[in-house]
C-alpha positions, -999 to 999 in steps of 0.1 A, spaced: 400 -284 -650 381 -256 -644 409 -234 -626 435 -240 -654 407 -230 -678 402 -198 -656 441 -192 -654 444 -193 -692 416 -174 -698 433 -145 -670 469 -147 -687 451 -137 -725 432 -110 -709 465 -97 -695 487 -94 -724 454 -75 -740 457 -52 -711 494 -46 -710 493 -44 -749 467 -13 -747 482 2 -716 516 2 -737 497 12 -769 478 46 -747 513 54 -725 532 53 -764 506 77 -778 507 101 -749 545 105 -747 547 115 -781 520 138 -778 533 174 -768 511 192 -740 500 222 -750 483 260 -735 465 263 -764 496 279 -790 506 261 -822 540 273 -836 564 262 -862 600 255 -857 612 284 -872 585 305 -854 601 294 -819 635 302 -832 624 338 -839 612 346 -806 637 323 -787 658 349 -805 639 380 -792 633 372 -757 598 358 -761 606 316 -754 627 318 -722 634 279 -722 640 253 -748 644 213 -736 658 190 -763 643 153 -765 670 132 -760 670 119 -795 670 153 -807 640 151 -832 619 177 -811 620 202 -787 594 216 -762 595 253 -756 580 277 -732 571 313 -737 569 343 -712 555 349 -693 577 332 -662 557 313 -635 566 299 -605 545 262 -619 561 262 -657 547 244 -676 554 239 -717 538 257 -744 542 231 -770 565 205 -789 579 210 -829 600 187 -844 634 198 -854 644 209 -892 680 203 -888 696 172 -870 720 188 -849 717 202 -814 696 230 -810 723 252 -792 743 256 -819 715 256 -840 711 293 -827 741 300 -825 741 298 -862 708 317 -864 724 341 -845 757 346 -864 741 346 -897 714 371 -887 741 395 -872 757 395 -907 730 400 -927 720 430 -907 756 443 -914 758 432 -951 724 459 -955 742 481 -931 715 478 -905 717 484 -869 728 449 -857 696 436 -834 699 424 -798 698 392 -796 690 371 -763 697 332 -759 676 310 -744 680 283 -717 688 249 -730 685 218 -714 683 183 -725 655 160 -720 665 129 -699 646 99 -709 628 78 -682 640 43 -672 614 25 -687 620 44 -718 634 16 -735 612 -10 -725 581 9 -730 597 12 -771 606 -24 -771 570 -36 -753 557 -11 -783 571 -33 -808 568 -68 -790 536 -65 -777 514 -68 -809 534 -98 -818 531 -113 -787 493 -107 -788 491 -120 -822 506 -149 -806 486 -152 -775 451 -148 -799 462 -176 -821 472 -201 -789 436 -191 -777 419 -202 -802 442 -231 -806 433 -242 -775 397 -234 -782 395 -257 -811 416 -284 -791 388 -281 -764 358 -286 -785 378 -317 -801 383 -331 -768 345 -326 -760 332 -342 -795 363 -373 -784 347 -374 -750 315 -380 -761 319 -417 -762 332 -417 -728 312 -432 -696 293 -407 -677 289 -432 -646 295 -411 -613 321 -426 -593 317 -426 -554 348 -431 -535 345 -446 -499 361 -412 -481 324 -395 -487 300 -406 -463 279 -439 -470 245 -456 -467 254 -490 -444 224 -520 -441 217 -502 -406 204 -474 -429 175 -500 -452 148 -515 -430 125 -540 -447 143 -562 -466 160 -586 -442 165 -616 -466 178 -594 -493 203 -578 -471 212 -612 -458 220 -625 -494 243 -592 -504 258 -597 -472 282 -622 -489 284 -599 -517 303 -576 -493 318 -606 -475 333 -614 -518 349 -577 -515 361 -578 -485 379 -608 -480 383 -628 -517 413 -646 -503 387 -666 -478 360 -678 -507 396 -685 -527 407 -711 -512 377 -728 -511 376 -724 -551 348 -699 -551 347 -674 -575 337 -637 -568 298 -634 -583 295 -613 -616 263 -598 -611 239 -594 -585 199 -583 -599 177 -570 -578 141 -574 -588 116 -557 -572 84 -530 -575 95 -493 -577 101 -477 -541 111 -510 -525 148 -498 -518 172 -514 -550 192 -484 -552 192 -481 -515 207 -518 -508 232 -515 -537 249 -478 -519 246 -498 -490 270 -527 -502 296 -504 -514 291 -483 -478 297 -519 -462 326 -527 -483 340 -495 -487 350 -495 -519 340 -474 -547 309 -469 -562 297 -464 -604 266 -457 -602 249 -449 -640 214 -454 -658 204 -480 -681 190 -448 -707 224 -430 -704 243 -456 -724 224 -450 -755 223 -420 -777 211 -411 -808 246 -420 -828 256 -454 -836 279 -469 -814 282 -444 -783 262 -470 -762 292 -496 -770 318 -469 -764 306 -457 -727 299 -496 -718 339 -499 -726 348 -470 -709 325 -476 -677 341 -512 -674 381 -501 -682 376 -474 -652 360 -501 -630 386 -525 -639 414 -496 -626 395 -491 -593 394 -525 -582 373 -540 -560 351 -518 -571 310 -521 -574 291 -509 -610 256 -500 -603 233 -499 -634 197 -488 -624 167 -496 -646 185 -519 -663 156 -527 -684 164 -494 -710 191 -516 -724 188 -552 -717 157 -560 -732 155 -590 -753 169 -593 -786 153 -596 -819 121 -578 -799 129 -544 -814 115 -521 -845 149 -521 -859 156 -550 -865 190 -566 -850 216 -539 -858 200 -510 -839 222 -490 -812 203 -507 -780 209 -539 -790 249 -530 -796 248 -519 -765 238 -549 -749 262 -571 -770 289 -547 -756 274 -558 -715 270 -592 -726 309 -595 -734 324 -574 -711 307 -592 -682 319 -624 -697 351 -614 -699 362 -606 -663 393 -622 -653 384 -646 -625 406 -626 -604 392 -593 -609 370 -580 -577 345 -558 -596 312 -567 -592 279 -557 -613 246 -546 -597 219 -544 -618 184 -531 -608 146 -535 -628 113 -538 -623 107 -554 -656 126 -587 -651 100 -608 -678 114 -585 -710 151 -588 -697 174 -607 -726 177 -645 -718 216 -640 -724 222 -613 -699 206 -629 -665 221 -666 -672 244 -671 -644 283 -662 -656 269 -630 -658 242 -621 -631 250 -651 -613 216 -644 -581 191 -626 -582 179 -610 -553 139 -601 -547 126 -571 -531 89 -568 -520 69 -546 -506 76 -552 -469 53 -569 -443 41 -548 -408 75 -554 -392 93 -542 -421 66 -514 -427 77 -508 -384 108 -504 -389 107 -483 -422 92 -457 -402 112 -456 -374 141 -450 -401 126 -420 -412 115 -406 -383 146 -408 -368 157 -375 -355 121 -359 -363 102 -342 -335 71 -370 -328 43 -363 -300 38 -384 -278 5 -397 -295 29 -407 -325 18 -442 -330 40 -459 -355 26 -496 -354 -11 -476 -361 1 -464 -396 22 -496 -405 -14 -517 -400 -30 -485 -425 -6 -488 -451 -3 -529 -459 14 -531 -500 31 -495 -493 67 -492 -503 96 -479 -485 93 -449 -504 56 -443 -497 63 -442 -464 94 -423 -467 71 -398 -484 38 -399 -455 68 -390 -428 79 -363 -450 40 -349 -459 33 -355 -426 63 -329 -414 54 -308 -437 22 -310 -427 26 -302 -392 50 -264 -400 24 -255 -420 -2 -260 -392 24 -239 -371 33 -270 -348 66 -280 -331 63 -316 -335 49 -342 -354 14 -356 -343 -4 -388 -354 -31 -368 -370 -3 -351 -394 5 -390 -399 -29 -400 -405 -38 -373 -429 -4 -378 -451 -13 -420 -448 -47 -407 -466 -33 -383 -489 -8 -409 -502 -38 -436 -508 -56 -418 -523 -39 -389 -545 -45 -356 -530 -56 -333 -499 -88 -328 -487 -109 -306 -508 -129 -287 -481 -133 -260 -504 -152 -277 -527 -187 -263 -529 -216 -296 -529 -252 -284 -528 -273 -303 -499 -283 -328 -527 -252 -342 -533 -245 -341 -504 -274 -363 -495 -261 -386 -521 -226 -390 -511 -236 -397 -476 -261 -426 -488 -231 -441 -512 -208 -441 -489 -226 -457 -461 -244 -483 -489 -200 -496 -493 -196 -496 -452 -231 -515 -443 -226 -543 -473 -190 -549 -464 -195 -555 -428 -222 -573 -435 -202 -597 -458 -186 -625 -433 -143 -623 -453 -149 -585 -462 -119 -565 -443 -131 -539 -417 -143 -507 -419 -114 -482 -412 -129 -451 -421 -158 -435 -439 -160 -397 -453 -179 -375 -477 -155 -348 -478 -136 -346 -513 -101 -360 -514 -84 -360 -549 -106 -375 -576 -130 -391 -551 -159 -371 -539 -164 -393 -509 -146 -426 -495 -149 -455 -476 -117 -472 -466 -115 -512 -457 -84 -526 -436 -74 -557 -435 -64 -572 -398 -37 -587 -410 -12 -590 -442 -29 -613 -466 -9 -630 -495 -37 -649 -508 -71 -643 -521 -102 -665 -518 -129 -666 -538 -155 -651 -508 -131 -625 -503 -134 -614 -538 -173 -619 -535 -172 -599 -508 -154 -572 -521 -176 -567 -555 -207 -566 -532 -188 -536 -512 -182 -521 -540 -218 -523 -550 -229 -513 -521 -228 -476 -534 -249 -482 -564 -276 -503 -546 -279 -474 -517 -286 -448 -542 -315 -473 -562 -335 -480 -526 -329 -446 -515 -329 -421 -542 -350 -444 -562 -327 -435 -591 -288 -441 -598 -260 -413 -610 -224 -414 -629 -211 -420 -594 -209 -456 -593 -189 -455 -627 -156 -464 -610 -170 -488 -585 -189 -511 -617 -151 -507 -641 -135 -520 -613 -156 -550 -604 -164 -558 -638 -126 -557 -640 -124 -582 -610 -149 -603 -621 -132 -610 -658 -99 -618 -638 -115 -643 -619 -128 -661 -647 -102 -659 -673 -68 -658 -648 -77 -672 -613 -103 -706 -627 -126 -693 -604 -157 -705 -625 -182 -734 -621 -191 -736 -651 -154 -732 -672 -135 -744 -644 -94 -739 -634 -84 -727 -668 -67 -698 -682 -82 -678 -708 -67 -653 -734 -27 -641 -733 -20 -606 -724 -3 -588 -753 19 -564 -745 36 -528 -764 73 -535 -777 95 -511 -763 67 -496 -733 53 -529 -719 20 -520 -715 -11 -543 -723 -25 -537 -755 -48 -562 -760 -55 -596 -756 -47 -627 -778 -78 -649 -777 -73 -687 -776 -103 -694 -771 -134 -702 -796 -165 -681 -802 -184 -703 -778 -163 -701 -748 -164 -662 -749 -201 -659 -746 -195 -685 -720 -171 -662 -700 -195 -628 -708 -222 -651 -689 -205 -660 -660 -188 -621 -657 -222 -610 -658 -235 -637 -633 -205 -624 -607 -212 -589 -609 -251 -596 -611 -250 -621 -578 -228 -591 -562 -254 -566 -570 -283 -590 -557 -263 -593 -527 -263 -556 -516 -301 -553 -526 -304 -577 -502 -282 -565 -476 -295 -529 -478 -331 -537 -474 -329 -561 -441 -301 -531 -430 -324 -499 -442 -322 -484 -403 -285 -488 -401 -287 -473 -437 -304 -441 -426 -287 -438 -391 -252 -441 -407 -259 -416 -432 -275 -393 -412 -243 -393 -383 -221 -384 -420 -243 -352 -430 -237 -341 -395 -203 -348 -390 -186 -356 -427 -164 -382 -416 -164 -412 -388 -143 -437 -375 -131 -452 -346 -152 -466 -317 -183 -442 -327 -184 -461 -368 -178 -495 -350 -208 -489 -330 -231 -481 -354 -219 -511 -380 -220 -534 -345 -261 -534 -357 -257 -548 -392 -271 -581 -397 -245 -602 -410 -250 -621 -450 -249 -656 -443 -234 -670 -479 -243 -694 -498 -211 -716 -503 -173 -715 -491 -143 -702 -510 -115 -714 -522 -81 -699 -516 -60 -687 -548 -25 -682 -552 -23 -649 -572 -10 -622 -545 -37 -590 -544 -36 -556 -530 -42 -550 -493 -63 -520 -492 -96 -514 -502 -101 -480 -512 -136 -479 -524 -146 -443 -536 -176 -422 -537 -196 -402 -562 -175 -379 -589 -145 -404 -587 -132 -415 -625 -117 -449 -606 -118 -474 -580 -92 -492 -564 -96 -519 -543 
């Protein structure tokens, strides 16, 4: 398309050429060269008469005629050009000057004058005489012509582009360009395993066909961002090798009424022509969302849209081989009509993957990246449990980064180790940052108060690493690992947790005698924590395995907005009571845990002054001397997954995650 345009666009600019080259090469020939004389026709005749012009050349339509004057030269060249009084040759033109000068001298009885003839030649027009006159007259037409098809085709174009707007703008992948396969997506072994027959449906229909099977409609993937949906769906249509629409939920609907409907036709009638084919529609969620739900009512664009999916899924014919792919992370506000099965027929989940997936993962994307020999992949998969594929994807790539800017040849486990960090936490060390010897002092204490409670706490997770240099937000951290992947929660472990997170607070009341804006984050989050338990989990005594309150969220952003209370006046002030009994028991329980630890305390602050961060065997030793909390009762497991990582952050920090 963009050639012909280009060839057009060269074949107008042409004709304009020609047309002005004809135009200049017209005006030149019928301007006479000159040596700077001007004379009149019957002033050339009088000297051609008296010897003066030595040379006459008649054009050969005899309208003008060029003359040249002495003196001779060897290089002639023509004085000038005059246009002919009389039309007949200019020979006997002076021959007839000549006669009737001779007679008027005699009729006066004059002395009859000498008169001297010139040489006369005739000017022989050029071949492309005739075709430079005709292109004279034709060319202006023809560029008259050629302006009007221009803009003709101009028009025609913007037309097209204003017809083309309800057009799909899925991009179309054929199987000829290389492909993503299931060797290339690590992680997700049971979703591979169902999309296997997926491919297996594209491959060979004639096998599920006699067995009266039908080829699914839709396959939707569910799953957090990062886990790999877009991944595994390229990697179905690599394994099939057939082609590939690939096109965003958002890029159906406009801002004029009925485009949506238009591109969901189109997107469908060029699927149906490429069969077996595969239509991939990411974040389907920016068009499927329930009906009725909206601000405009029932007749707005998105909602046309949707109808538009709704029917054209519907209306496959069973022997059509073109299968929908659908991907979302919002499967809750997804319209009842559009994942009953007819249309998306299975539903495939992707989670964030376990250690072995996490394993594997990295090996994927370190695969044909320089590693040291001290590269230990198994190390970060245990550092990063709840991390996506594409957080790791993105600690390989930091981590390479990392190590040209340090000016090394391969990649080294501390590059790995200091992208894991970066990625948990939201930034790069800040060892520019200037902290006075104060708070300093303070971070140290804080930090070590969250290390010493949580391994003194019995189903706290372990101590990874403790530092007082900035990172991101945080002006200080102490991460906690768990030794294995935990699904479930208990009710110690959360304990445990909201006393580690104390454990900051409680430092800086026995030591510094006084608290700061540092614990800010750590009290949001278990206050946070301690709500949940009450309200979501039925982790009370007193209110028992209830839930409490619905979550309401925005319309069109799904965010949490506030929360629907089903609950009377007297059961709140019974859930304020026990929120505040978890988070005071929690801050009791670092108190305690401090004062029968105060050497530890000290010790472990002191070694982070000196050396800013510690881990490894040298932090285990020194939390080996914490007395351990004995508690007072046992938990009880939940069934509400959590996050893996405790990330509990020091002084200056807005936030804590855990």
């Amino acid at each position: 398309m963009g050639d012909n345009r280009w060839l057009r666009n060269s074949f107008v600019y042409l004709i304009i050429l020609v047309a002005a080259l004809a135009l200049i090469a017209n005006y030149l020939s019928g301007s006479p060269p000159s040596n700077g004389q001007s004379l009149s026709f019957n002033e050339v005749i009088d000297r051609a008469l008296t010897g003066d012009v030595y040379r006459l050349v008649e054009s050969a339509d005899g309208n003008t005629v060029t003359y040249y004057t002495l003196p001779r030269t060897q290089n002639d060249k023509p004085d000038g050009r005059v246009t002919k009084s009389p039309q007949i040759p200019i020979a006997e033109y002076l021959q007839q000057e000549r006669l009737a000068r001779i007679q008027e001298a005699q009729a006066r009885g004059q002395p009859i004058p000498e008169f001297k003839m010139p040489e006369i030649d005739t000017e022989r027009p050029p071949a492309w005489g005739g075709i430079l006159s005709t292109l004279t007259f034709v060319l202006p037409m023809l560029l008259l012509i050629g302006f009007f098809v221009f803009f003709m085709r101009q028009a025609q174009g913007s037309n097209n582009q204003a017809m083309s707007f309800g057009k799909s703008r899925a991009r179309m992948f054929t199987s000829d360009k290389p492909t993503v396969t299931f060797a290339d997506v690590a992680g997700q072994e049971e979703a591979k395993q169902d999309l296997t027959e997926v491919v297996e449906f594209l491959k060979f229909p004639d096998k599920f066909a006699q067995l009266g099977a039908r080829i699914p409609r839709g396959v939707l993937m569910v799953g957090p961002p990062g886990t790999g949906k877009t991944l595994l769906s390229r990697a179905v249509a690599g394994e099939a090798g057939v082609p590939f629409f690939s096109i965003s939920g958002s890029e159906f609907v406009e801002m004029f009424v009925g485009v949506g409907a238009s591109r969901v036709r189109d997107l469908f009638d060029q699927a149906k022509r490429n069969a077996p084919c595969i239509v991939f529609i990411d974040e389907i969620d920016a068009v499927g969302r329930q009906r009725g739900a909206g601000l405009g009512g029932s007749h707005d664009e998105r909602e046309q849209t949707l109808n538009q999916i709704l029917v054209e899924m519907d209306g496959f014919d069973t022997n059509t081989n073109v299968i929908v792919i659908a991907a979302t992370n919002r499967p809750d506000v997804l319209d009842p009509a559009l994942v009953r099965p007819g249309r998306f027929d299975r539903q495939v989940v992707l989670d964030a993957p376990d250690i072995k997936g996490r394993i594997d993962i990295l090996k994927v994307h370190t695969k044909g990246k320089p590693l040291a020999d001290d590269v230990n992949l198994e190390a970060i998969a245990k550092v990063t449990p709840g991390a996506s594929g594409a957080d790791l994807a993105n600690i390989v790539n930091e981590a390479a980064i990392l190590a040209a800017r340090r000016g090394k040849k391969r990649i080294t486990m501390m590059e790995l180790e200091d992208a894991t960090e970066r990625m948990m936490l939201g930034g790069p060390e800040r060892r520019s940052r200037v902290m006075t010897p104060e708070e300093k002092r303070l971070t140290a204490y804080h930090e070590a108060g969250h290390a010493i409670v949580g391994a003194a706490m019995p189903k706290a997770n372990p101590v990874h690493k403790i530092t007082i240099v900035p990172r991101g937000r945080a002006g200080g951290y102490t991460l906690f690992l768990p030794e294995d992947d935990q699904n479930y929660r208990t009710v110690m472990q959360f304990e445990a947790d909201m006393a580690a997170a104390m454990g900051g607070r409680a430092a800086e009341e026995l030591v510094l005698k006084d608290f700061t804006t540092g614990a800010g984050g750590d009290i949001q989050h278990i206050t946070k924590l301690a709500r949940a338990m009450v309200t979501r989990f039925g982790m009370s005594e007193k209110l028992g395995p209830i839930q409490l309150g619905d979550v309401q969220e925005m319309v069109f952003l799904g965010r949490e907005i506030a929360e629907q209370r089903n609950y009377s006046e007297e059961t709140a002030k019974l859930i304020d009571a026990e929120v505040k009994r978890l988070v005071d028991t929690a801050h009791q329980r670092a108190l305690q845990i401090l004062q029968e630890n105060m050497d530890v305390l000290h010790e472990l602050a002191q070694k982070l002054l000196e050396v800013e961060t510690l881990g490894g065997e040298e932090l285990r030793a020194i939390l080996a001397k914490v007395r351990p909390y004995q508690p007072e009762r046992n938990g009880h497991v939940t069934e509400t997954p959590s996050p893996q990582t405790s990330v509990v952050v020091g002084p200056g920090s807005s936030a804590t995650e855990l």
